[in-house]
N, C-alpha and C positions, 0 to 999 in steps of 0.2 A: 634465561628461562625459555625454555620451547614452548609455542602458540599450538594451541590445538589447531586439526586440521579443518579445514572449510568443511560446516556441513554441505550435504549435498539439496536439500531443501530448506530454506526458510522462512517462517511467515513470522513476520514481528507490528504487532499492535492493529490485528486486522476486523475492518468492523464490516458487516453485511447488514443492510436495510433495504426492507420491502415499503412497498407501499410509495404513500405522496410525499412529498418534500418535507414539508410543513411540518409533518405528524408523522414521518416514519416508522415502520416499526422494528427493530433493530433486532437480529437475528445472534448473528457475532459479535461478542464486546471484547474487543481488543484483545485477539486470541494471539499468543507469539507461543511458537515452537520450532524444532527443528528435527530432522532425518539426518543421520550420516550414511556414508556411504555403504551399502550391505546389512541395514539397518532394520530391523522391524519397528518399526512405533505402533503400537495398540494405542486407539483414540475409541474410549467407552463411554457409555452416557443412556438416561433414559430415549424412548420417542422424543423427537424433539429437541430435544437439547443442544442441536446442531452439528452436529459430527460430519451428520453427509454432507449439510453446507456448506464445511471446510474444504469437503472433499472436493464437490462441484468450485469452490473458488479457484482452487487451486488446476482446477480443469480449464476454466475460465466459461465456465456454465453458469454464476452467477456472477452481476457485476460486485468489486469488492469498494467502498462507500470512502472508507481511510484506511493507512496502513499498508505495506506492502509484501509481497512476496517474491522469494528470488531462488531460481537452481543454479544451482553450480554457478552462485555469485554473479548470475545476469538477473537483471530483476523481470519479472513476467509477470508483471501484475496485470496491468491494462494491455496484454498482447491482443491483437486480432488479427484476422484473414490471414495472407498466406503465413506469418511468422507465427499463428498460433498454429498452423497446421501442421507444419514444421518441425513444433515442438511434442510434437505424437508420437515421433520416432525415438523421445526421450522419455514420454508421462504415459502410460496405458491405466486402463480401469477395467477391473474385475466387478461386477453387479451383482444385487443377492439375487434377483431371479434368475435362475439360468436355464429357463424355458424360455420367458419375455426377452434377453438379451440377444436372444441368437434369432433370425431372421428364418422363418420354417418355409420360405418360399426357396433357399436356396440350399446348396447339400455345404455338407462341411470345408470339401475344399474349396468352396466360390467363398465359405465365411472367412477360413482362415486365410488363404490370399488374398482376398480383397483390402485391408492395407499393406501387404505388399506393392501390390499393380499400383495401389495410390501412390506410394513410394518411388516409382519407375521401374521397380525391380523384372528382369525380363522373366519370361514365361517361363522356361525349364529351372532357374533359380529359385523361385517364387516356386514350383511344383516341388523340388526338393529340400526347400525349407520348409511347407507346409510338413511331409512326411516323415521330418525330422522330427519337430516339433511335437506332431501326434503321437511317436514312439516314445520323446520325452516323456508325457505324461502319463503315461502307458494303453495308450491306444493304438492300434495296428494302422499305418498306413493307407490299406486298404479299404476305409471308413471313407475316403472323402467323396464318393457318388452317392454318400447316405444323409439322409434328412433328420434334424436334431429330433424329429416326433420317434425316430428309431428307436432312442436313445433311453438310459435313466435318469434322473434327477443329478446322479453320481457322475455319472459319463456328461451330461451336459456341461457343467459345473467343468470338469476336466477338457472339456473344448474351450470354454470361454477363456480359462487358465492361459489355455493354445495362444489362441488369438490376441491375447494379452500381454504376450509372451515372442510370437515370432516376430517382432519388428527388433528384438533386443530392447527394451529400454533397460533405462536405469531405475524409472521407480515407478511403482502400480500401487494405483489407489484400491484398495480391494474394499470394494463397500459394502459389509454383511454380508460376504460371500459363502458363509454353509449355514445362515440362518433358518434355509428353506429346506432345509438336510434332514434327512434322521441321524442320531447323535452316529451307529457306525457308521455311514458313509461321512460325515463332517468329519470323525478321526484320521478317513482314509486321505478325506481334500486337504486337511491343515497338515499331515504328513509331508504329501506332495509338495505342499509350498514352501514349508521347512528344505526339503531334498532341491527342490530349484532354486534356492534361494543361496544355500552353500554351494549350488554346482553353479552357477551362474553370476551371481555377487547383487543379484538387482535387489533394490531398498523395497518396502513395505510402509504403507501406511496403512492400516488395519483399522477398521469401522467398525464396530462390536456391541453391541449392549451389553455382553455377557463376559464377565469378568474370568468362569473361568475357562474358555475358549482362549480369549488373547495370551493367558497363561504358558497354553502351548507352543506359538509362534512367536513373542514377542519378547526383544529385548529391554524397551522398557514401555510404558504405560503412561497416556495421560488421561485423567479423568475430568467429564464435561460435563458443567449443568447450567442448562437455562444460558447457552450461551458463552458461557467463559469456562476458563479451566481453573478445576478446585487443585488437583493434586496431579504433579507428575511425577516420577521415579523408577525404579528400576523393576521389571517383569516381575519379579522374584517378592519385592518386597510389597508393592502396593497391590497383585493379587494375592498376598498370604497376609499380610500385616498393614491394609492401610490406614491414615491417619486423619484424612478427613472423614466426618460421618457422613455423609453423602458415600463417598467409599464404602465404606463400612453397610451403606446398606445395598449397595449393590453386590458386594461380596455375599451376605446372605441371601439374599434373592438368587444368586447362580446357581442352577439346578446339578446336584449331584447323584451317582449311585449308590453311594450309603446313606441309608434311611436313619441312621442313628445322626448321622453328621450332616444330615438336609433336617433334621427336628433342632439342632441346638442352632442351625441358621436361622430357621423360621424363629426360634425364641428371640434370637440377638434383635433379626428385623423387627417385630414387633415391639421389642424392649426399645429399641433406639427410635422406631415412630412414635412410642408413646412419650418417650427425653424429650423429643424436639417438639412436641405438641405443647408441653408443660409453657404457661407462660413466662419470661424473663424476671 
């Protein structure tokens, strides 16, 4: 019998607490998942519920308490200094702001080479990667003397992509990345990542509150509340059919453009707050 292949990320039984020793207050309860290679995971959840915190663990932006995490079967839980820096060239992160993420003091090409030069990469390599990279996402080369206040909501979003994007990693944390969008420039970004993602093979962890966003880029889906994960399974079946009610009421809650099929969500949510309210 043939072994499945190493994922490419994974985090098994990982706990995150804030606070004082004694009385901590525990963020992540023993969250285990994995990314394979070329993969999208949609990770959805109300405010709160900890998603980004996965995401910063796994950046190593938050200390993780127990539990560990491992890419490509080295573990990186407790990395720091220069070996977590290292590890940049393999983990990038996409941000939901994409005005706040980009630095308005500098133009686009000093954003988007600046981890290359971190990298060592020499100046005219680093000058023709950037250029690349902005054609990638379809922006003209010729952008990089310009300052992200130039820009749209749209067009930023499609820089930070850049920069998130020209060191090559393997896999990019994308945290709520078009939640700041209006819904057609969000179709236009979750296209782009979809297109980079077949043309280049890099994995996707996908941060979302909204069920059905993740729909569009994700091959499968897990769903988080208050810290743990209720339901995981495939894109297809747990945004059209899922089986936890926590599920279930997030899928109603996702905002649609048929007004007949955004009223019978509203019913179901309602119906199902009023289920869960009933005493045992």
């Amino acid at each position: 019998m043939s072994q499945s292949p190493q994922p490419l990320l994974r985090a098994e039984r990982v706990v995150v607490e804030y606070g004082p020793r004694r009385r901590p207050n525990r963020v992540l309860h023993e969250v285990s998942l994995e990314i394979g290679a070329g993969e999208c995971l949609g990770l959805v959840g109300e405010s709160g519920s900890g998603k980004s915190t996965l995401g910063k663990a796994i950046l190593g932006l938050v200390p993780v308490a127990r539990g560990t995490i491992a890419f490509d079967g080295r573990d990186i839980t407790h990395l720091r200094g220069r070996r977590r820096r290292e590890l940049a060239s393999d983990i990038q992160v996409v941000f939901q702001d994409p005005y706040g993420s980009l630095n308005p003091m500098m133009t686009i090409g000093e954003i988007l080479s600046e981890p290359l030069s971190a990298a060592g990469a020499p100046r005219a390599e680093a000058r023709r990667a950037v250029g690349e990279m902005l054609e990638r996402v379809g922006l003209s080369a010729g952008v990089v003397g310009r300052y992200p206040s130039e820009f749209s909501g749209g067009q930023r979003q499609r820089i930070a992509i850049a920069r998130g994007l020209v060191r090559r990693p393997r896999l990019i944390i994308c945290d709520e990345p078009v939640s700041a969008l209006d819904l057609t420039t969000q179709a236009t970004v979750l296209d782009l990542l979809v297109e980079l993602q077949r043309d280049t093979g890099v994995s996707y962890l996908f941060v979302s509150h909204d069920l059905g966003v993740v729909r569009r880029v994700c091959h499968r889906v897990a769903v988080m509340r208050r810290g743990g994960l209720v339901e995981v399974g495939g894109g297809e079946q747990v945004t059209r059919d899922p089986q936890h009610p926590y599920s279930r009421r997030l899928l109603a809650a996702s905002p649609v453009a048929d007004p007949a099929l955004q009223a019978q969500r509203r019913a179901e949510w309602l119906a199902l707050r009023e289920e869960q309210a009933q005493p045992a």
